[in-house]
Structure formats: C-alpha cells, structure tokens
C-alpha positions in Angstrom: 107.4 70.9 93.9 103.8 71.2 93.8 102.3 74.4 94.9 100.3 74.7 98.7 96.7 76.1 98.2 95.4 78.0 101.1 91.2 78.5 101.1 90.1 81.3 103.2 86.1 81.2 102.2 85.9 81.0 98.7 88.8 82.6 97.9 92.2 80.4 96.9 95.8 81.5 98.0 98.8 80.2 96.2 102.2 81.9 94.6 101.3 80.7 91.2 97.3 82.0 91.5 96.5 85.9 91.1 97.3 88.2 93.5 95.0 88.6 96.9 94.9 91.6 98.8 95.0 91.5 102.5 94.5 94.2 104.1 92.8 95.6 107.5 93.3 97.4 110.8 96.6 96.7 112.9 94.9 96.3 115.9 91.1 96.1 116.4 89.4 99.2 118.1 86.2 98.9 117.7 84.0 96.6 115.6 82.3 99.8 114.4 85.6 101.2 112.9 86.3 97.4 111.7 83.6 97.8 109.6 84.4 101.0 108.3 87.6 100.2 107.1 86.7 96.6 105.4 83.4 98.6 103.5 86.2 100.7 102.5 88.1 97.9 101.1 86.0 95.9 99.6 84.4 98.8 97.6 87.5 99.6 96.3 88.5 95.8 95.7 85.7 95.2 93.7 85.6 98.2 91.9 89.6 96.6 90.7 88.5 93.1 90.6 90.9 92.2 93.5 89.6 89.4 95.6 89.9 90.6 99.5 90.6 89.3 102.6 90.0 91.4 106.4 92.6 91.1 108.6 93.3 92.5 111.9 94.7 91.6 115.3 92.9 91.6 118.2 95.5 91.5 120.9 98.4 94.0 121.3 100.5 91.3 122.3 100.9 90.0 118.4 102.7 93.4 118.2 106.7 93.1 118.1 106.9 96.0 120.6 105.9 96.4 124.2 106.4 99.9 123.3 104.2 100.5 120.3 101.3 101.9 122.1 
C-alpha cells in the first residue's frame, strides 16, 4: 500500500519520512504567549534539525472534558 503524504507548508508528513515534531500550547491564551512558546520551539528545533509544526486549539470545546478547566 502506498504511503499518504500530508504537506503542511513546506514541510512533508508521512510514516516512512523522518520524524516531525508537533508541538504547541493546549489551548490558546493569548497570541502573545503563542508566540512565546513556538520561538521556544523552533529555536530548539532548529538547533536539532527537527522540522516543526505549531499547534494549538483554540476552543475548549476540542477538549475531552467539560471538566478540565
């Protein structure tokens, strides 16, 4: 079975492709502290080589729990 390629930008996701880190807030704050937090990442991504994708929800309602706030 031939392997699905995802393209997020110019970055290409697939099982048999090296690894992509995603990474990000849980929940969006602030757009401030979004931006803190991917700087954060992507100095430390590149430093490793590691190509990087932000992610983060924006709604609690993607959350499995009513109760998690």
């Amino acid at each position: 079975m031939k392997q699905k390629v995802v393209s997020i930008g110019d970055i290409n996701v697939a099982n048999d492709l090296p690894f992509v880190l995603f990474g990000g807030m849980n929940v969006l704050e602030s757009r401030d502290l979004a931006m803190r937090i991917c700087e954060h990442y992507v100095t430390v991504t590149q430093k490793l080589g590691i190509p990087y994708v932000f992610k983060a929800s924006f709604d609690k309602a993607n959350r499995s729990s009513i109760h998690s706030y």
